[in-house]
Structure formats: structure tokens, C-alpha cells
C-alpha positions in Angstrom: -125.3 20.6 -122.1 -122.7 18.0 -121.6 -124.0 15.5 -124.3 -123.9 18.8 -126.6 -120.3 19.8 -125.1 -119.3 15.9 -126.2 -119.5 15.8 -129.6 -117.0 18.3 -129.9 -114.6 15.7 -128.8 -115.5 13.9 -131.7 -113.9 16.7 -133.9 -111.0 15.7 -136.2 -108.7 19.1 -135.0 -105.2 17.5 -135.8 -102.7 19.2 -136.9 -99.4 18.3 -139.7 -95.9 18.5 -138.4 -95.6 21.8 -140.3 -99.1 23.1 -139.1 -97.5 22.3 -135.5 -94.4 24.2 -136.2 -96.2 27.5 -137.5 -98.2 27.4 -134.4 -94.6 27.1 -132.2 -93.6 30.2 -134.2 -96.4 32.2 -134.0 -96.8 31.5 -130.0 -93.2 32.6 -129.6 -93.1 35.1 -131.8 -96.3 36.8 -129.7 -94.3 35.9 -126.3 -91.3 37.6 -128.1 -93.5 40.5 -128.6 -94.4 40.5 -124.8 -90.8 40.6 -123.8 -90.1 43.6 -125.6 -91.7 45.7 -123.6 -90.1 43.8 -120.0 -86.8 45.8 -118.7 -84.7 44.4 -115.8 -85.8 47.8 -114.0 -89.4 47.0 -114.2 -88.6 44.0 -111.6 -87.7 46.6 -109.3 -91.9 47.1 -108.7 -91.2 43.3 -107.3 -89.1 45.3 -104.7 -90.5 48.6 -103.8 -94.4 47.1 -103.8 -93.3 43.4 -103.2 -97.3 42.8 -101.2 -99.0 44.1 -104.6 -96.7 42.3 -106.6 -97.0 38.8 -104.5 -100.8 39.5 -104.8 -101.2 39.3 -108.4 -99.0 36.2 -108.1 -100.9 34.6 -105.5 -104.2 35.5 -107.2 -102.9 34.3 -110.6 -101.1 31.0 -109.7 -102.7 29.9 -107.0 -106.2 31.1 -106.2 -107.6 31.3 -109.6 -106.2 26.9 -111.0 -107.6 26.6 -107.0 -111.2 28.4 -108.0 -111.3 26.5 -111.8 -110.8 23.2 -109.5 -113.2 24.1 -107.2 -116.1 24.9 -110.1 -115.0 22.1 -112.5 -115.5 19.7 -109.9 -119.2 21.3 -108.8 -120.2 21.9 -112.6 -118.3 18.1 -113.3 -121.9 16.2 -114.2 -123.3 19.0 -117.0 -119.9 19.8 -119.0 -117.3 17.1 -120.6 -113.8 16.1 -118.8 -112.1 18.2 -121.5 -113.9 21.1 -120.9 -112.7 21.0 -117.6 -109.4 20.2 -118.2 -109.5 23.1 -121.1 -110.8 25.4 -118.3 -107.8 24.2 -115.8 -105.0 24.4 -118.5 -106.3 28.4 -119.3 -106.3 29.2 -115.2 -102.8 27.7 -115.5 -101.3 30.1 -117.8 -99.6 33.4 -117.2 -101.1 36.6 -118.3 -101.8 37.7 -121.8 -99.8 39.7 -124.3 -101.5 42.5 -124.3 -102.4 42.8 -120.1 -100.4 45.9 -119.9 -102.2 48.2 -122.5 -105.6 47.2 -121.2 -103.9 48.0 -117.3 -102.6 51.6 -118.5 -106.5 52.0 -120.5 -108.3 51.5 -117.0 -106.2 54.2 -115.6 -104.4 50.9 -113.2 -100.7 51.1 -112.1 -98.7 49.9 -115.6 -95.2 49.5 -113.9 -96.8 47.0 -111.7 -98.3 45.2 -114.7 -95.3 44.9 -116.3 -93.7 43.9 -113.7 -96.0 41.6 -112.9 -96.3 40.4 -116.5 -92.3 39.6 -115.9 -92.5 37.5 -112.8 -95.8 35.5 -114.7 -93.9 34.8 -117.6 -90.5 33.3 -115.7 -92.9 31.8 -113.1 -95.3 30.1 -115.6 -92.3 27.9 -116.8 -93.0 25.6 -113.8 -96.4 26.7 -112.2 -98.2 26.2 -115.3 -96.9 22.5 -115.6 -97.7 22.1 -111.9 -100.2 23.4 -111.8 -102.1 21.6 -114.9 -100.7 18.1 -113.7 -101.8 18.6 -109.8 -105.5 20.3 -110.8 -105.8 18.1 -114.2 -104.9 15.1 -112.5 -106.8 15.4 -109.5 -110.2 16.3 -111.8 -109.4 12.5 -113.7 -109.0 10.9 -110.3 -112.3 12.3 -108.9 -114.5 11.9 -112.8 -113.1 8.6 -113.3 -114.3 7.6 -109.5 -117.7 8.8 -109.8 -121.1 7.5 -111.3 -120.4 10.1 -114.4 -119.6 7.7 -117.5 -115.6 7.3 -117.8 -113.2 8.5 -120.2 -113.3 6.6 -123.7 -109.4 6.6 -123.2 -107.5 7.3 -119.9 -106.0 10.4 -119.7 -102.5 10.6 -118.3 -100.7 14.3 -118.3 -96.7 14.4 -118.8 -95.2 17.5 -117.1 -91.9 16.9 -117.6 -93.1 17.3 -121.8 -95.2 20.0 -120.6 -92.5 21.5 -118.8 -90.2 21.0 -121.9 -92.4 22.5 -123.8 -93.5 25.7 -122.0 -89.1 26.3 -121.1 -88.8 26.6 -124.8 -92.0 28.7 -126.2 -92.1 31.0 -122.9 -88.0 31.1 -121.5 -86.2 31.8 -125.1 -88.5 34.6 -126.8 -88.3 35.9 -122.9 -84.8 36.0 -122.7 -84.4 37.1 -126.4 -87.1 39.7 -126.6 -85.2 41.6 -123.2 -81.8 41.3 -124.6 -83.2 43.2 -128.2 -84.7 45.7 -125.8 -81.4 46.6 -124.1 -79.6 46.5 -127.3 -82.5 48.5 -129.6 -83.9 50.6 -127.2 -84.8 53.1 -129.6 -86.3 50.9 -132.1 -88.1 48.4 -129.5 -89.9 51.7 -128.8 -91.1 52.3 -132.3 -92.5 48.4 -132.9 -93.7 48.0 -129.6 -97.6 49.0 -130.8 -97.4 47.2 -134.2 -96.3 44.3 -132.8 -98.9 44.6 -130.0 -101.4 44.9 -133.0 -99.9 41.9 -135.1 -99.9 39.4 -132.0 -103.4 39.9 -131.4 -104.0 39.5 -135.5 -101.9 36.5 -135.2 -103.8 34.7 -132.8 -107.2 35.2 -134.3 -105.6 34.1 -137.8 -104.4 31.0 -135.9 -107.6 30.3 -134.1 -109.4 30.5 -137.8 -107.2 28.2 -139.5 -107.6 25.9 -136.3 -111.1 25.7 -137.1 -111.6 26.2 -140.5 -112.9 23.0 -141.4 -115.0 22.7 -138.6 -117.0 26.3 -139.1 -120.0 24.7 -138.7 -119.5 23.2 -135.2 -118.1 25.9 -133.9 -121.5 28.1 -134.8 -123.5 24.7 -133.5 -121.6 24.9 -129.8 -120.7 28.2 -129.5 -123.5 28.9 -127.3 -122.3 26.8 -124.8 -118.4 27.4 -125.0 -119.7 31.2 -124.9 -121.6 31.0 -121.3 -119.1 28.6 -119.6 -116.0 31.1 -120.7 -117.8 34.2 -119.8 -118.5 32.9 -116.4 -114.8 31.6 -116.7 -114.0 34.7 -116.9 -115.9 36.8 -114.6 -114.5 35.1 -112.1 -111.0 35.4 -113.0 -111.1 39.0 -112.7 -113.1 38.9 -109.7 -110.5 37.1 -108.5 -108.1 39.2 -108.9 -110.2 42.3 -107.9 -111.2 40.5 -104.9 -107.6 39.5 -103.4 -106.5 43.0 -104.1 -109.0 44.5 -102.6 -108.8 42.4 -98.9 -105.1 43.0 -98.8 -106.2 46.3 -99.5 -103.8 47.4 -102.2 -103.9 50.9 -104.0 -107.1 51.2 -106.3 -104.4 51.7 -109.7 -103.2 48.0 -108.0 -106.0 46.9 -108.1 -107.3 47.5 -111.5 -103.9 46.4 -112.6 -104.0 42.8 -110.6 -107.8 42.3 -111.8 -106.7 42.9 -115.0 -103.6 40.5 -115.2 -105.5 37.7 -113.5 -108.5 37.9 -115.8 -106.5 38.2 -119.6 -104.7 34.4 -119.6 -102.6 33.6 -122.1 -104.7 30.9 -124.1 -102.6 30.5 -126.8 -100.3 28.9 -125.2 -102.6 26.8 -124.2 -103.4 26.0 -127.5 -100.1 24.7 -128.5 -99.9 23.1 -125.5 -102.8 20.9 -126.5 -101.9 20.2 -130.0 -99.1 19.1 -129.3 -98.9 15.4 -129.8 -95.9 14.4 -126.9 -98.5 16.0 -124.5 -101.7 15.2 -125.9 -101.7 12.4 -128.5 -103.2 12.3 -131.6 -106.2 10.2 -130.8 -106.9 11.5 -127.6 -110.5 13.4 -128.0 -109.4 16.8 -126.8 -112.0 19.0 -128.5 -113.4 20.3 -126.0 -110.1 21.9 -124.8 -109.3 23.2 -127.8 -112.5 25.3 -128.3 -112.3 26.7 -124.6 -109.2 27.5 -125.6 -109.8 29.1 -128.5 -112.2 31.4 -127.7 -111.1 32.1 -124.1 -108.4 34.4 -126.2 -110.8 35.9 -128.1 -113.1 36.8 -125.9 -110.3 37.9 -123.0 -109.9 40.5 -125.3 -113.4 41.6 -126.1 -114.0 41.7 -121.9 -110.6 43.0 -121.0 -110.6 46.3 -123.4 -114.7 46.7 -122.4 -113.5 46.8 -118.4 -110.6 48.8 -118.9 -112.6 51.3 -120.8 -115.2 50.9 -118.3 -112.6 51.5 -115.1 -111.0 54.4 -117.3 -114.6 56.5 -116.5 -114.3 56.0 -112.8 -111.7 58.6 -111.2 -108.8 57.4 -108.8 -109.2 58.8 -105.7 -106.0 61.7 -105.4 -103.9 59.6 -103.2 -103.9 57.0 -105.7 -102.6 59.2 -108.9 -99.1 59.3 -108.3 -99.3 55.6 -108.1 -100.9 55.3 -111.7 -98.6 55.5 -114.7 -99.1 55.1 -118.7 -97.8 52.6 -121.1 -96.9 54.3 -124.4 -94.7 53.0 -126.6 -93.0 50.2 -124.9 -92.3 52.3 -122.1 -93.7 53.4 -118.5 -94.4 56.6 -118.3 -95.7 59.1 -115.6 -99.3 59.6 -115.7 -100.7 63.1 -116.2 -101.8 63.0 -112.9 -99.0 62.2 -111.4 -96.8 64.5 -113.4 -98.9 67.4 -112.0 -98.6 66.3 -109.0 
């Protein structure tokens, strides 16, 4: 597999300056869509359920990079270094944009998705940096020292670019999409599903015209990109399920901390990687590109198959009041809880 998984290295996926900036706007205009629905109340879940809260942190930042290591490192001889650092740079990221539907669809506790969502998004700013240089650089060190075949170029990551980077596509449509809420509350409710619906149309569109001219390979490797991200993952949201459940959280926690570990937001990892002060031009980064890629589409397939899946299996009654709905924008009561 890993002398298939190479030749996507070999794939010319450069971008123009003005293909670069369109991919700036459209990653911040989907982040701007996530801060829309993010209200300085919905921190307060960071307070009055700060052990569920530092959960989903804990199993986001830290256990799941810690997990991608761990498997990259094992797996290191049958898939390419930039697989690996594709799979590391994913497990860095914060949640997806669209995290908090999928937690109010599996019946989870929405309040605490949001507010985790919140904490992710201001967090990721530095962890996923960190955590991409400490992981990513520690994978080089240990490849690079082994009897597996070398880099063809020595890799070298730049947080402070990355760092740079994230501040500006992750802190400003963050700041700007929470300020439009205050100020339009009215109206934030009404484009809150639309613009949930554009940013996933958005993404796909940019994934195709990533690819576009490299159709072909894509239906060539997919097989293997397919397995190694479904594993990927799997184990994300087992993760997440798994923390929650041995710091025995609330079964509509848990649901909502499996789901925000396991739906990453890939496209900023995408940017990340085409951008040429991070990554240069030359550097063979295929491979990171079409984990990437299809790590946000197929997040979505998995994410709305185990919400829907969750959604059949009933809360036990002293969990209800704890599960609340996500409808337009805003957290709502859940029936259950409202009748009780």
C-alpha cells in the first residue's frame, strides 16, 4: 500500500495566488458560518458542566493527535510520511461546522456542543499549531531514523506561519460571526440552516476543484485513502465515546463529546497545506491533501449515519432534561425535557 499511497505525492496539486485566496475565503466564510450560531451564554455550559466540557477538550486535543501518533508510528512502514502527517494535521483540528446539528440529531446534549464547539475554535488557534509541530515533528524525527527510505526533501514545519495562519482564518470570522449574532439576533436565526447547508456545499465544491485535474487518481487511490480514513475515523469517535464514558458523563454528553471529537474540521486543514509559507510549493504533500480531502467528506457521511443511528436508541429518563435541540441557530429545550 505505501508504494501505491506514494505516487500520490507525485501529483501536481498547486494552487495560483488567486486559487489560494478563494480557498482563505471560503474556509472563513464556513468558520463565519460556525460562529453564528456561538453566544457568550453558551460558554456558561463551560461553567455549570466544566468535567463534560474539559472532557471533550481533553479527548479532542490531546488524546485523539496522542492516538494518530501512536497508530502513525505503528502503521509508519505500509503508508507514506505524508499520509501520516495528513492524518496528524486532521487530529489537530477543532471540530467541524456542522458538529452541532449532527449532536442535536443523535438526541446528545446541544448546549454542550456548542459550547464545546466555542472553547475548540478559540483553543485550536494554538493547539492546532502545537500540536501539528510536536506530533508532525516527532513522526520526521523517528521516519527519518529508521530503515524506511527517507524523505526526498526534509520536511521542516513552521508554527509560528501556522500559528499566523490559523489566528487569522479561525480568530476573525470567530469574533465577527458572534458580534453579527448579538447585533442580528433575529436574522442570524433565519440564515443559520442555509448557511449550515452552503458550508457543507462549499467545501465539496472546493474539494472538486482541488482535484479536478487529477480525477483519475483520485478513483485509482481512493481505495486506500478510503480504509485508512474510516479507521481514522472510527477511532476518533471512539475516542471520544470512550473518555466520556470512563469519566462517566451523562449519555446526551456523551453522544455530544463522541460526536465533536469524531467530525474535525479538515478544511482547515486543507488551507493549511496549500499554503505555500507553510508547505512549499515543491514539497510532495499529496498524500495530505487527499486525506484531507476526503476526511471532510466522509466525516459527514459517518457523522449524520451515527447520529441517526443514536437518535433510535432512547436516553434513559434521567438523562432527558439534560438533552436539548438545535433549531435555528438556537438551543432549545428538548421535548423531553420540556415535559418534564
Amino acid at each position: 500500500m505505501s508504494e501505491a499511497l506514494a505516487v500520490l505525492d507525485t501529483i501536481d496539486l498547486n494552487f495560483s495566488q488567486e486559487g489560494l485566496l478563494v480557498l482563505n475565503i471560503t474556509i472563513a466564510f464556513i468558520m463565519f458560518g460556525v460562529a453564528l450560531g456561538i453566544r457568550l451564554r453558551d460558554l456558561k455550559e463551560v461553567f455549570t458542566k466544566p468535567v463534560s466540557v474539559i472532557t471533550g477538550f481533553v479527548s479532542q486535543f490531546m488524546m485523539l493527535p496522542f492516538i494518530t501518533f501512536l497508530i502513525v508510528v505503528l502503521f509508519r512502514s505500509q503508508i507514506t510520511p505524508t499520509v501520516a502527517l495528513g492524518m496528524i494535521l486532521v487530529a489537530s483540528c477543532p471540530g467541524g461546522n456542522i458538529s452541532n446539528f449532527m449532536s442535536s440529531l443523535s438526541g446528545g446534549n446541544a448546549a454542550l456542543s456548542v459550547g464545546m464547539t466555542a472553547i475548540a475554535t478559540m483553543g485550536a488557534i494554538i493547539l492546532t499549531p502545537l500540536n501539528f509541530a510536536l506530533y508532525g515533528g516527532l513522526f520526521i524525527e523517528i521516519y527519518q531514523a529508521g530503515e524506511v527510505s527517507t524523505l526526498l526533501r526534509p520536511l521542516k514545519i513552521d508554527p509560528v506561519e501556522m500559528f499566523r495562519t490559523v489566528l487569522i482564518l479561525l480568530g476573525i470570522p470567530l469574533v465577527a460571526g458572534m458580534v453579527f449574532n448579538k447585533r442580528f439576533p433575529s436574522f442570524t436565526g433565519r440564515i443559520m440552516k442555509p448557511m449550515q447547508v452552503l458550508s457543507v456545499i462549499l467545501f465539496i465544491a472546493m474539494v472538486v476543484v482541488m482535484f479536478r485535474n487529477n480525477y483519475d487518481y483520485f478513483l485509482k487511490y481512493i481505495k486506500f485513502i478510503f480504509i485508512i480514513v474510516f479507521i481514522h475515523n472510527a477511532i476518533a469517535f471512539l475516542t471520544g465515546y470512550s473518555l466520556s464514558s470512563v469519566t462517566r458523563r451523562p449519555r446526551a454528553d456523551r453522544r455530544a463529546i463522541t460526536i465533536e471529537t469524531g467530525i474535525q474540521n479538515s478544511g482547515l486543514g486543507l488551507v493549511l497545506i496549500f499554503n505555500p509559507r507553510i508547505f512549499p510549493e515543491d514539497l510532495e504533500v499529496g498524500g495530505m491533501a487527499f486525506i484531507a480531502a476526503w476526511w471532510g467528506i466522509w466525516h459527514i457521511l459517518s457523522g449524520l449515519t451515527l447520529a441517526g443511528l443514536l437518535s433510535r436508541v432512547p436516553l434513559p429518563k434521567r438523562d432527558n432534561g439534560k438533552s436539548s435541540d438545535y433549531k435555528d441557530g438556537k438551543v432549545v429545550p428538548s421535548a423531553a425535557s420540556a415535559k418534564g
